[in-house]
C-alpha positions, 0 to 999 in steps of 0.5 A: 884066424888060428887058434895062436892069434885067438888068444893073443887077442883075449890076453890083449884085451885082459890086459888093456882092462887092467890099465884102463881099471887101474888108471880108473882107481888112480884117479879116484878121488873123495869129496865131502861138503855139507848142506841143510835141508830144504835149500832152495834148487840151485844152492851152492853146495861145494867148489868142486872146481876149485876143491880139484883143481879143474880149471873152467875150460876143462869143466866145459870142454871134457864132458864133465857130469854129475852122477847121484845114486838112486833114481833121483838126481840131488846135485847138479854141476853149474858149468859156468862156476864150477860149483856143486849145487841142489838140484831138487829141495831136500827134505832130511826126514823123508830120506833119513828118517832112522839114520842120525847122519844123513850122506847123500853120494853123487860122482863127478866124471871127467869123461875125456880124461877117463877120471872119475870123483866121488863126492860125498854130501851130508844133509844136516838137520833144520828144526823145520818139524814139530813134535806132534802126537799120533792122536790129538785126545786120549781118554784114560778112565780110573777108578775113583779107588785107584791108589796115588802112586799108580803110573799110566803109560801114555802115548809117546811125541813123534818128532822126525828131526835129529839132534838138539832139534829132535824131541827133548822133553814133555810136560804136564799142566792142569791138575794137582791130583796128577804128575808126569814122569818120564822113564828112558827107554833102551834106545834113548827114547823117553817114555811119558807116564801119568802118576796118580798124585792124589786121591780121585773122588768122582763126587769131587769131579768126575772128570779130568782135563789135562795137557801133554806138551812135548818139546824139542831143542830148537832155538826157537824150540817148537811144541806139539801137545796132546789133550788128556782126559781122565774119566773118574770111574765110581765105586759104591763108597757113598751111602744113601742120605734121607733129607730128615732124620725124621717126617711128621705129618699130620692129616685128618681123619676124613681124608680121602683113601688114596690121598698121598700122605708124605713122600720120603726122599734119599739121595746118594753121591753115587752114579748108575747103579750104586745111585739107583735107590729104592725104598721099602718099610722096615718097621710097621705095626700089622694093623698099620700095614693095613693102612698105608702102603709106600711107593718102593721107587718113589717114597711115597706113602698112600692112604690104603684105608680110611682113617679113624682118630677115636681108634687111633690118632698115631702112626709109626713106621721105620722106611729103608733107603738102599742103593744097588750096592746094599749100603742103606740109610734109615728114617722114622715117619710119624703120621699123627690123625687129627680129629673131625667132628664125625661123632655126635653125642649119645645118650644112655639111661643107666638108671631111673624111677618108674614112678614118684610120689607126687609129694617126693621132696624138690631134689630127688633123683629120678634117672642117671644119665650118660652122654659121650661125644667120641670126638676129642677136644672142643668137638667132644665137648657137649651141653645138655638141656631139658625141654621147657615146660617139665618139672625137671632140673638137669644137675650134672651128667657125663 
């Protein structure tokens, strides 16, 4: 073939391409129908026979078919009616997740007749999801000095439906001490917060049971919720408490060395280590400190010594409850010694005669006696006599 007959074929070819394309745009045409989500396989979609104007016969003999964009064909064509029809069930959220309107496209092709017409589905919304949290149960911990007014973000409800069946409000149920605002995002989004509405004491309660429920606008709206729990964290804002003001107690003289004779008891409304107490003395006298000894975890005070009530027969001594966080509280303890009858009586000449006349007059004075019994009370209490038989009178005596 000459180079001339070369080009009369290329120009030739150009040329039918050019009739066929624009035969192509001519028959172009657009179609839009709309379906909810999750329709059963098969549902009617659209009368595209009708909508275009084809007749049955051309449906079946022209080798009419259905293309849809993508890998996955959604629609079909039923040759028997002419409708457009689901081809697979469609879930919205997991091919439109992000987008408010949800098009799927699909072409209908009349192969004999060289005509092509685009369809255009929008797949709307059906309230078939929830709003649901990420995480079931969240734990915020505060301290129990936070001040009300003090906001906490919390975690936002997810909900993949749109329109009125996407997320549309929270709310907070279980305690006064806490509120619920919702501030607006810059995308429209709301963000749920937790405010402090009054004061935490974790003596009070230390803990805090709440619940977060998220709402959509379906009719029946649907909910998913999220538990909140707040732990009060403790500050040292409680001092340690003596159960008395003061301790008495009394013991006899002869108890053993050793012997526990009172312990004291603190308690603070404070946990960990601001709960942790321990005792010491603050006041005691040096000979005292001889004596008893206090148990600094305890508050036990033990007998170091024994005991002598003739020397002494009371006690006192100052004892200091402290926590970890150097708030104290004070007590008196007052040991009283009762006496035992661990004496007995002495005797002592303090004067007497050598000798008497044996005509000295009845009531001479012939010796000065003292006795002492160094007990107390009924146990120093004594009686003299004189042996029978001697011509002598006891008259009075110490």
């Amino acid at each position: 073939m000459c180079a001339a007959g070369r080009r009369w074929g290329r120009r030739q070819r150009a040329l039918l391409w050019a009739v066929l394309l624009a035969a192509w745009e001519a028959a172009w045409g657009q179609l839009r129908y709309s379906v909810p989500e999750e329709m059963p396989k098969g549902s009617f979609v659209g009368d595209v026979a009708k909508d275009l104007g084809l007749q049955l016969t051309e449906i079946r003999d022209s080798g009419v078919s259905i293309v849809s964009e993508g890998r996955t064909q959604y629609f079909a064509l039923n040759r028997k009616t002419g409708h457009l029809v689901t081809a697979e069930r469609i879930d919205r959220e997991q091919l439109c997740e992000s987008v408010q309107q949800c098009v799927l496209r699909c072409e209908l092709i009349v192969e004999g007749q060289m005509q092509v017409y685009g369809i255009q589905v929008e797949i709307t919304d059906i309230n078939d999801n929830a709003p649901s949290f990420r995480e079931p149960q969240t734990e915020l911990r505060m301290s129990e000095m936070t001040a009300p007014g003090s906001r906490f973000p919390l975690a936002e409800a997810h909900d993949p439906d749109s329109g009125r069946n996407a997320l549309q409000s929270y709310e907070l149920s279980g305690d006064e001490h806490f509120s619920l605002a919702v501030q607006a995002g810059p995308g429209g989004d709301q963000r749920p917060e937790l405010v402090l509405a009054k004061a935490l004491d974790r003596e009070e309660a230390a803990f805090h049971e709440l619940l977060l429920r998220a709402s959509d606008g379906g009719d029946p709206a649907r909910t998913g919720t999220a538990r909140i729990r707040v732990t009060v964290l403790d500050v040292n804002d409680n001092a340690p408490v003596f159960s008395q003001a003061e301790y008495t107690v009394r013991v006899p003289e002869d108890v053993p060395v050793g012997s526990i004779l009172v312990t004291v008891t603190a308690t603070d409304a404070d946990e960990g280590s601001y709960g942790n107490l321990k005792y010491s003395i603050q006041k005691i006298t040096e000979k005292a400190s001889q004596i008893f000894q206090l148990d600094g975890d305890t508050g036990a005070i033990t007998l170091l010594q024994s005991l002598d009530f003739e020397e002494d027969n009371s006690y006192e001594l100052g004892v200091q409850a402290h926590d970890e966080g150097a708030l104290f509280d004070t007590t008196k303890v007052v040991v009283t010694v009762t006496d035992v009858n661990d004496n007995v009586p002495e005797i002592s000449m303090r004067s007497a005669l050598r000798e008497i006349s044996e005509d000295a007059p009845s009531g001479t004075v012939v010796a000065l006696l003292h006795v002492r019994d160094r007990d107390s009370g009924a146990n120093g209490e004594v009686r003299c006599s004189l042996a029978e038989g001697v011509p002598f009178r006891l008259e009075k005596f110490f």
